[in-house]
Every structure is written in C-alpha cells, then in structure tokens.
C-alpha positions as CSV (number, residue, x, y, z in Angstrom):
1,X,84.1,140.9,0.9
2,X,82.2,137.8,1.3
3,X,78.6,137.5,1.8
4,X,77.6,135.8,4.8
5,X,73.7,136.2,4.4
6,X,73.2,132.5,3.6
7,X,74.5,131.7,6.4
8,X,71.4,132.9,8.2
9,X,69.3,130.8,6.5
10,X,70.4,127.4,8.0
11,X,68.8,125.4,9.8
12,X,70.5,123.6,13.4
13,X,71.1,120.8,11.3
14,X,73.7,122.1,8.5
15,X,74.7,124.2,10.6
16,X,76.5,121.4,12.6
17,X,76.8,119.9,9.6
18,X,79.2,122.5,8.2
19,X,80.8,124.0,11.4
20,X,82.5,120.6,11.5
21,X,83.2,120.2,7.5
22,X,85.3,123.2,8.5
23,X,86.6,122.0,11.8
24,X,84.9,124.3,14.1
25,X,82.9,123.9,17.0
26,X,79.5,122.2,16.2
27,X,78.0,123.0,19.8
28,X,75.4,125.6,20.9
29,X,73.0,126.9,19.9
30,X,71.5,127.8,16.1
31,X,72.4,131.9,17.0
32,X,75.6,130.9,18.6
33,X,77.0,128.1,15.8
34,X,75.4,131.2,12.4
35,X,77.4,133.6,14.3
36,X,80.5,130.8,14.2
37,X,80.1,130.2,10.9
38,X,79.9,133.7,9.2
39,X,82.9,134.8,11.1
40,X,84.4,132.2,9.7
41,X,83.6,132.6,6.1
42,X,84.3,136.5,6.5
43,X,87.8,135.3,8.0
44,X,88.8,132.6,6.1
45,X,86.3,132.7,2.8
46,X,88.8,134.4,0.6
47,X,91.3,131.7,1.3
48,X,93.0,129.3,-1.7
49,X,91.9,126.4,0.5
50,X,88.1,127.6,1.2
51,X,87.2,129.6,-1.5
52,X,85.7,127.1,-3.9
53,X,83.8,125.1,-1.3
54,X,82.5,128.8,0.3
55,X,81.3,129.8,-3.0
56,X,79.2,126.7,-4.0
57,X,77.5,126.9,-0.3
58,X,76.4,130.4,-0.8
59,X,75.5,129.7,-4.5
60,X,73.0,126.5,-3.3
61,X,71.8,128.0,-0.5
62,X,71.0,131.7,-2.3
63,X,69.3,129.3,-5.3
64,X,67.2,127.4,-2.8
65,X,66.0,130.8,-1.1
66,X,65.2,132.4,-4.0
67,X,63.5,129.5,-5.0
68,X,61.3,129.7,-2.0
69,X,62.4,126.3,-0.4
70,X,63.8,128.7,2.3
71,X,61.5,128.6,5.4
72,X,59.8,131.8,5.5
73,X,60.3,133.7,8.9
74,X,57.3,134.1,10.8
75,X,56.0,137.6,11.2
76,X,55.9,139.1,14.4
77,X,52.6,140.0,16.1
78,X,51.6,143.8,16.5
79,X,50.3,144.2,19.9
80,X,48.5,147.8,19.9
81,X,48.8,149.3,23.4
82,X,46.0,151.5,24.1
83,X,47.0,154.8,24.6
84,X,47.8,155.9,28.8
85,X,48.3,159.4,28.2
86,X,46.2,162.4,26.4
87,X,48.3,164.8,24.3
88,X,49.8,167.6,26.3
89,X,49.6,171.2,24.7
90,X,52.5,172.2,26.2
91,X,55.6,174.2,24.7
92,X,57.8,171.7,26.8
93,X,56.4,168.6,24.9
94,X,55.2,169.9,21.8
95,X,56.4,168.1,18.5
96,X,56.9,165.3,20.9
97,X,55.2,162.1,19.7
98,X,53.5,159.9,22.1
99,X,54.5,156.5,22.1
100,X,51.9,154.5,23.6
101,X,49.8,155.5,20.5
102,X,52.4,153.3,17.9
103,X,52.4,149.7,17.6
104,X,54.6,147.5,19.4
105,X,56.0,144.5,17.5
106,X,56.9,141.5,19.9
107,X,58.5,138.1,18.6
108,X,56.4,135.7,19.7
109,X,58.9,132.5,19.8
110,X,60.8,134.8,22.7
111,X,58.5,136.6,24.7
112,X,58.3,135.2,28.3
113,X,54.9,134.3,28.2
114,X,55.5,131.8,24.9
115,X,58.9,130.8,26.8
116,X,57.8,129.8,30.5
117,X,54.9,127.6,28.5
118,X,57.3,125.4,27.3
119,X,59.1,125.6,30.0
120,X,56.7,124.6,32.0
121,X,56.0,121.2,29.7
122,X,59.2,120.2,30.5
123,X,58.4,119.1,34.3
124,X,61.5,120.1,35.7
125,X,61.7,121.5,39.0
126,X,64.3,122.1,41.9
127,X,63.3,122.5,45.5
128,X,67.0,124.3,46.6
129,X,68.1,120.9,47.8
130,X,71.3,118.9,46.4
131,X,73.0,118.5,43.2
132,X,72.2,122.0,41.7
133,X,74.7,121.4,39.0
134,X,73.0,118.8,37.7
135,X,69.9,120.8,37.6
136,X,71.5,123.5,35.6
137,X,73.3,120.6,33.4
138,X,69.9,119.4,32.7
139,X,68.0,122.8,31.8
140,X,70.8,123.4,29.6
141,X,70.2,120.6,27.9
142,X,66.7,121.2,27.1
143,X,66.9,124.5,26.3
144,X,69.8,123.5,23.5
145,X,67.0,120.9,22.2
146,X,64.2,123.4,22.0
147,X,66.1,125.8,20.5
148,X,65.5,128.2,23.3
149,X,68.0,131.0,23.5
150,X,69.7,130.9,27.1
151,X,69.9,133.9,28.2
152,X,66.0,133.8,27.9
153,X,66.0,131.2,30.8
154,X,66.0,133.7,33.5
155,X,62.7,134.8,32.7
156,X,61.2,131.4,33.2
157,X,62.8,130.7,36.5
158,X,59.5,130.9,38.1
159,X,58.3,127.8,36.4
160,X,61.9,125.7,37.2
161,X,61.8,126.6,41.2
162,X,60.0,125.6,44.4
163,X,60.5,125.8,47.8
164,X,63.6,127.3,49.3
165,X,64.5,127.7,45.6
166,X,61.7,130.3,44.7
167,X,62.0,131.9,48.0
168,X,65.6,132.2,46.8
169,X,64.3,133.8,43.5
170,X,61.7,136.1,45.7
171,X,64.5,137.4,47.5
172,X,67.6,137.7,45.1
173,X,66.4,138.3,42.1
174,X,68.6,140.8,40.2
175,X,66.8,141.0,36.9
176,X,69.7,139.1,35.2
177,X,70.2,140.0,31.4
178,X,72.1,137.0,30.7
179,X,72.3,133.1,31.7
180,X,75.7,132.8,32.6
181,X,74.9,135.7,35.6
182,X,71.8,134.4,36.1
183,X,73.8,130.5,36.9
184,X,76.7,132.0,38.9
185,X,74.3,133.5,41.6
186,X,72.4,130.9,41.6
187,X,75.5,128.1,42.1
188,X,77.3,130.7,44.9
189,X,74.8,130.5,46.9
190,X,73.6,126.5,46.7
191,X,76.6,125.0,45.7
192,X,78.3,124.3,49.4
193,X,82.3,125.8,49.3
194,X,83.5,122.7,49.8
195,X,82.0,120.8,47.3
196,X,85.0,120.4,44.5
197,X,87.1,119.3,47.6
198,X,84.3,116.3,48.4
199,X,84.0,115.4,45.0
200,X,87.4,115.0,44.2
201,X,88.0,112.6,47.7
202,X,84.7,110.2,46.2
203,X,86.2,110.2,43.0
204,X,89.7,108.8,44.2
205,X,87.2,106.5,46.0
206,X,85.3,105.3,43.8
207,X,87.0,102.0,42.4
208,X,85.8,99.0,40.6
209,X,84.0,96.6,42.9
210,X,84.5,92.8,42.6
211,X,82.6,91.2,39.5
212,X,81.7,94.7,38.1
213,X,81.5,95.3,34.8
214,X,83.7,97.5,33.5
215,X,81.1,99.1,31.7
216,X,79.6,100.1,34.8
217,X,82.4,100.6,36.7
218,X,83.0,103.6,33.6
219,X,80.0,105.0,33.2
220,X,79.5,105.2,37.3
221,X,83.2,106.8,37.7
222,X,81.9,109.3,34.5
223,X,79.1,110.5,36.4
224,X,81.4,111.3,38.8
225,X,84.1,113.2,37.1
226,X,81.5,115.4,34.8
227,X,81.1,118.2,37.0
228,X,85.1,118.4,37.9
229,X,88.0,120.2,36.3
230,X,89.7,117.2,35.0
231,X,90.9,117.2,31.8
232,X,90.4,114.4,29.4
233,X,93.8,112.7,29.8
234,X,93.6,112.8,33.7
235,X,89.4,111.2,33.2
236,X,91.4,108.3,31.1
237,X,94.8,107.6,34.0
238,X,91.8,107.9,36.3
239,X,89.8,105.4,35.3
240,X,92.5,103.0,34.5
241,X,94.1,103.6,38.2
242,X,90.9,103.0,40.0
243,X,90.3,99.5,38.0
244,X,90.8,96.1,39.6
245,X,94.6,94.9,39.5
246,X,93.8,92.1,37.2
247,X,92.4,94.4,34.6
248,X,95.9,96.7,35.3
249,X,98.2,93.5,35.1
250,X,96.2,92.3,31.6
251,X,96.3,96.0,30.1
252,X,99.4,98.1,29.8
253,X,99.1,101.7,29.6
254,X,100.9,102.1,26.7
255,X,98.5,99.8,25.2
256,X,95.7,102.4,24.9
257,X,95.2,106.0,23.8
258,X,91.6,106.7,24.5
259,X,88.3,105.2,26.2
260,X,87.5,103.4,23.6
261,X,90.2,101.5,23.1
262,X,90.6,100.9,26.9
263,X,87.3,99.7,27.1
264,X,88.2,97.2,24.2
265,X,90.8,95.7,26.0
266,X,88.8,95.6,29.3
267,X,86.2,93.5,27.3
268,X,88.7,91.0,26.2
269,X,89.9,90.4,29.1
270,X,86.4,89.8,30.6
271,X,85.8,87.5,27.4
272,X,89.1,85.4,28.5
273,X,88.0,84.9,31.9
274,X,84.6,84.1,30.8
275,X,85.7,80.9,29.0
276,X,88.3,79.7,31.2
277,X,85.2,79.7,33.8
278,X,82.9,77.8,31.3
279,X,85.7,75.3,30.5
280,X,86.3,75.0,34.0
281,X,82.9,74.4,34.9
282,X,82.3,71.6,32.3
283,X,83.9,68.6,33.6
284,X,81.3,68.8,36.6
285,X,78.4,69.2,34.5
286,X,79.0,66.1,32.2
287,X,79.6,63.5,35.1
288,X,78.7,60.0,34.2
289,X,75.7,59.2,35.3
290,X,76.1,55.4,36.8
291,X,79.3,57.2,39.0
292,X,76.6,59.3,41.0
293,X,74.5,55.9,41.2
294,X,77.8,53.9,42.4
295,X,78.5,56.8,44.7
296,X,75.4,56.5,46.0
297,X,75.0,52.8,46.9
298,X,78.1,52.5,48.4
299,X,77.2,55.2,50.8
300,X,73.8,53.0,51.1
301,X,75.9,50.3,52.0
302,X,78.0,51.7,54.8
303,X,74.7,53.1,56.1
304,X,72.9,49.7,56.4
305,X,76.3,48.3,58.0
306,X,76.2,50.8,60.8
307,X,72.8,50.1,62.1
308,X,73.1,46.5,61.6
309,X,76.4,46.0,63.1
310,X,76.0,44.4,66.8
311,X,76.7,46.1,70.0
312,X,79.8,45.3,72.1
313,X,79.9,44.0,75.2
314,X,82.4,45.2,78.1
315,X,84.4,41.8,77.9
316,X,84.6,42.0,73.7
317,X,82.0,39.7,72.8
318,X,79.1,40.5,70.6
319,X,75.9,41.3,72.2
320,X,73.1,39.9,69.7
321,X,70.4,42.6,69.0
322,X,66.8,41.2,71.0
323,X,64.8,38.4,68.9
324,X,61.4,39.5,67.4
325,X,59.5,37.7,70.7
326,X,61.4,39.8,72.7
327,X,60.7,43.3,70.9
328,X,56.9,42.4,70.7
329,X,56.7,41.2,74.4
330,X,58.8,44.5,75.9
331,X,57.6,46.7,73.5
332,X,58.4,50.1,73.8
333,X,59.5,49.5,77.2
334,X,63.3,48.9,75.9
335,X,65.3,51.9,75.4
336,X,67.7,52.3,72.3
337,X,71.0,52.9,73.5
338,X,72.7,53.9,69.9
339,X,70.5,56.8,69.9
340,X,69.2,57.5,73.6
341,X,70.3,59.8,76.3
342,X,72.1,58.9,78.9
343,X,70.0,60.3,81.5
344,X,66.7,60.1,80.9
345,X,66.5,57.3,78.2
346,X,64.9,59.2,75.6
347,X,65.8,60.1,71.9
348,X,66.0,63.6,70.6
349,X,68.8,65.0,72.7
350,X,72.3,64.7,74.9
351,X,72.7,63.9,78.2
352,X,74.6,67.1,79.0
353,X,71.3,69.4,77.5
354,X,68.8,67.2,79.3
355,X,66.7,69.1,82.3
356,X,64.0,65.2,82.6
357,X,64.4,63.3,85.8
358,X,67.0,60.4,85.6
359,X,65.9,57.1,84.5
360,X,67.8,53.6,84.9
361,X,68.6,51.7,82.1
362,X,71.2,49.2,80.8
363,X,73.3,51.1,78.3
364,X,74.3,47.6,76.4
365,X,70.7,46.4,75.7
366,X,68.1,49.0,76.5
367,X,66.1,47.4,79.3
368,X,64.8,49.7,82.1
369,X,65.0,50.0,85.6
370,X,68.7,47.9,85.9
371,X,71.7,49.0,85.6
372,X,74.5,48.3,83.2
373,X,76.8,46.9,85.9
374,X,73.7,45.0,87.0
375,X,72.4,43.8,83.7
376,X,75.0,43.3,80.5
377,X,78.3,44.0,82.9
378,X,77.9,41.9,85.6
379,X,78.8,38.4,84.2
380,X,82.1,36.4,84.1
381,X,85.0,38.5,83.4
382,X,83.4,41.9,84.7
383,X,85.2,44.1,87.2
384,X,88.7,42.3,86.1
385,X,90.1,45.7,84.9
386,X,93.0,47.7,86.0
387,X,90.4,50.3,87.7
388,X,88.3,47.4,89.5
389,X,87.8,47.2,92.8
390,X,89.5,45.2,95.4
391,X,87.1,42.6,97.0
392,X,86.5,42.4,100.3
393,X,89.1,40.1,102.2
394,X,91.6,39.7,99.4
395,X,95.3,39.8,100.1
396,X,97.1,43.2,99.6
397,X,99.9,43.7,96.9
C-alpha cells in the first residue's frame, strides 16, 4: 500500500500545486485539499501512469523532512485544571480516576478564544439587514485565506454579528458542530423566500446601457449571476443576450466559446468604432484657418448692411437717416423705431408684453408726440391705397 504520510507535510501551496498536476480540485482548504490528495495517491498511486511521479513526491518530501526542512508542528499547550472534586472513598467510585486532576492538552491555533481574535481583526460585521449571502461569501473567503478551518466559524459568530443579527444568535443558537448547519439556519431565516425569483427578473433586466463598456457591462451582470444556479454556459448566452444589438450583429455566436474570447471580440469591435469616430472627427478639427476669418467677415458685412440700410417710406422712397445737427439738437428725445416698442417707445421689449402708458411717436423717423400718419405718412401720395378712405364730397362708384 502506498504511503500517504508526506502528504501531511505540505504546505497550502504545493498542495494546490499538485492537486492540479493531477487534475483534481485545487480549492479548499489545506485539511480538505491533504485529505484530496492522499485519497488520491492511495487510489490511483499504484497506477502505470502515476506511479513514477508518486514515488519521487514521497521520496523528496520524506528527504526534506528528515532533513529537518519540514516545519516542525507546534506543541500544544497543557492547561492544568485545578482539581473541583476531592477523592470519594466510596466502593461505587473506587479505582475510578478523577479527571480534573490530568492535564488537558488544547491546540492553540483552534481554540475559540485564539479564533474569534482574528476574527475579530477582520472588521466584518452584519447587522441582519440585506444581502446575507454576500456576507457569508465574504467570511468564507477570509477564513480560506487564514487558513481557519470552517466549521470553527460558528464559534466566532459573536464577533461577526450585531443588531437583529446577534439577537438572532441569542435566540437560535443550536450549538452547531459544523459550518454548512451553522449557514443553512442562518440563510432560512434572512434570506427572504422569494429572493432567487427577484434575482432572476433583475438579471434578465439588467442589459448593457448606451456607451457602456463592455467590461462593465460583464463584470456588473457577474455580480449579479454569482449567487444564482446558472451554470456556466447559460452565464455566457446570458451575457451575450443582454448586450447591445450592435455588439450581437458584429459577433456571431458561433464565433466564441468562452468569456474570454467574447470579451475579445467585444473589444474589437469597440476599437473599430473608436477610429471611425476619430477619423470622422478630423476633418472639423483641421479647418483652415483664413475660412473661419472669411466666414466671419462676411457675416460682419451683412451685419453692418442691416443697420445701415435706410428706412422705407409708405410711398417707396428712402427715408434718409437724421443729420448729425439733428441727433445733437433732439437728442434723446427721438425714438428708434428698428428697435423700439410700439407702444410706449422704448427699447428692451414688444408691444404685446408692454404694461407703460402709450406714447405717440412716428414709427418712420422716431420723433415724439406726432403720429405716423401725421408726420412721415401724410405727404403726397398718402392715403391713395386700396384701403383709403373716401373723402368727403367725392363722387360714388
């Protein structure tokens, strides 16, 4: 039979090291992957195609622990309980050793005092509020990289709750031997029924939003799916069903296998469209110079012919702007009409949002107190419209 002490001698890191060599399972813990391994070479040591390879691992690690490069385990301390109980003289118990007078050897890397200190540096606590399972996903996590068995865990629950959480623990505590009891309780009674149902409707939900990465848009929909029952094929048609059409019309499904080479494809695609936007943004960014100078004087140019071209009178003809004697001698007393409101005579506003009293002005050349018909409008030719009155004693058509 093959000898499997070697195998106890590992350390987390060869252990992983050779659980995969043989294609087994290289998570858990250090107990759980020895106890993986020396089944393993009890099973399958003997074989033609592991024999050789079995043989030279227990011949280097037997050398190197005879050698004394083996870490030496550490010895276990000897509490000495004082004794509770004198010595009966009694036929009943007589010949009966007492047991509180022998020493009592305790490990010291897994008593519950030693555990729920480093527990306690982790700074992780849950008040009974939401996501438990990622408060158990977590603690697992810690206590695989301490190296801290997990069925030791329940001990140190003390230190993890607070709140409704330790009231919880006050009130249902069943003195669990192992962690896997320990977490079903504990997710029956804060994990809501219908929570599977919900998180199945957001995943379907979740898609990738418009000018998200799809980077992001994976890792966000990962989160998501962690704590479901999907298997890894239905993670991968999920993700590529909730993606953006153009990243579906670009990438075929037969094109990819795995995550990684979907996520390949979904970066050269965002490469492609990346460059077309650069190219397409060029052009504007080296416009000649002396075009935005040309552009701009011509719109100089119609500005200045706007305000200097000359007002119309009702007949046709020109009305020429006021001289310079007459803008010093009137002053501010002329109105503009370009800009002006029709009402009140002043600039700023409309005549249909004006609340000032009405002022007369002609709306031709700005002077107050006269009206237009009075003023610009009532020379030769005015009133000989279609819409003009008749005057007084002409003959009737």
């Amino acid at each position: 039979m093959v000898k499997t002490k070697w195998v106890y001698y590992l350390n987390k890191e060869e252990l992983v090291t050779y659980t995969t060599e043989f294609g087994l399972d290289n998570s858990g813990t250090v107990e759980e992957l020895r106890k993986r391994l020396s089944t393993f070479v009890q099973e399958e040591g003997e074989t033609e195609n592991h024999r050789d390879r079995v043989t030279d691992l227990a011949l280097k690690h037997t050398r190197s622990t005879s050698a004394g490069n083996a870490p030496t385990p550490k010895r276990p301390e000897v509490l000495l309980l004082p004794p509770t109980q004198q010595p009966i003289n009694d036929d009943s118990t007589r010949g009966t050793p007492n047991v509180s007078m022998y020493p009592v050897y305790v490990d010291s890397q897994r008593s519950a005092p030693t555990i729920m200190d480093r527990v306690r540096k982790w700074g992780v606590k849950y008040d009974g509020g939401k996501d438990p399972l990622g408060f158990i996903e977590r603690v697992e996590e810690l206590a695989d990289g301490y190296e801290i068995e997990r069925d030791a865990l329940p001990r140190a629950l003390p230190e993890l709750f607070k709140d409704r959480a330790l009231v919880w623990l006050r009130n249902n505590h069943g003195h669990w031997r192992d962690w896997e009891t320990c977490k079903r309780d504990f997710l029956k009674f804060f994990l809501n029924s219908r929570y599977f149902e919900r998180l199945d409707d957001e995943i379907r939900q979740r898609v990738q939003r418009p000018r998200e990465a799809f980077k992001d848009y994976v890792l966000a929909l990962q989160g998501l799916m962690r704590h479901s029952d999907y298997t890894e094929a239905q993670k991968l048609r999920r993700i590529y069903k909730n993606c953006r059409s153009e990243y579906q019309l670009y990438i075929k499904q037969t094109e990819f296998n795995t995550l990684g080479d979907l996520v390949s494809l979904a970066e050269d695609y965002e490469n492609i469209v990346a460059e077309k936007e650069s190219q397409r943004a060029l052009p504007r960014a080296i416009t000649p110079r002396r075009n935005e100078e040309r552009n701009y004087t011509i719109r100089e140019e119609q500005r200045r012919e706007r305000h200097t071209m000359p007002a119309r009178r009702h007949d046709g003809t020109d009305f020429a702007p006021p001289t310079e004697h007459q803008r010093k001698s009137e002053g501010s007393s002329r109105v503009n009409p370009r800009t002006a409101c029709r009402r009140c005579g002043e600039d700023g506003h409309f005549a249909y949002e004006c609340r000032n009293d009405i002022q007369q002005f002609c709306w031709t050349c700005g002077r107050r107190n006269i009206r237009t018909s009075d003023c610009c409008r009532g020379k030769q030719g005015n009133g000989q419209g279609p819409h003009s009155r008749r005057r007084v004693g002409s003959p009737l058509m």
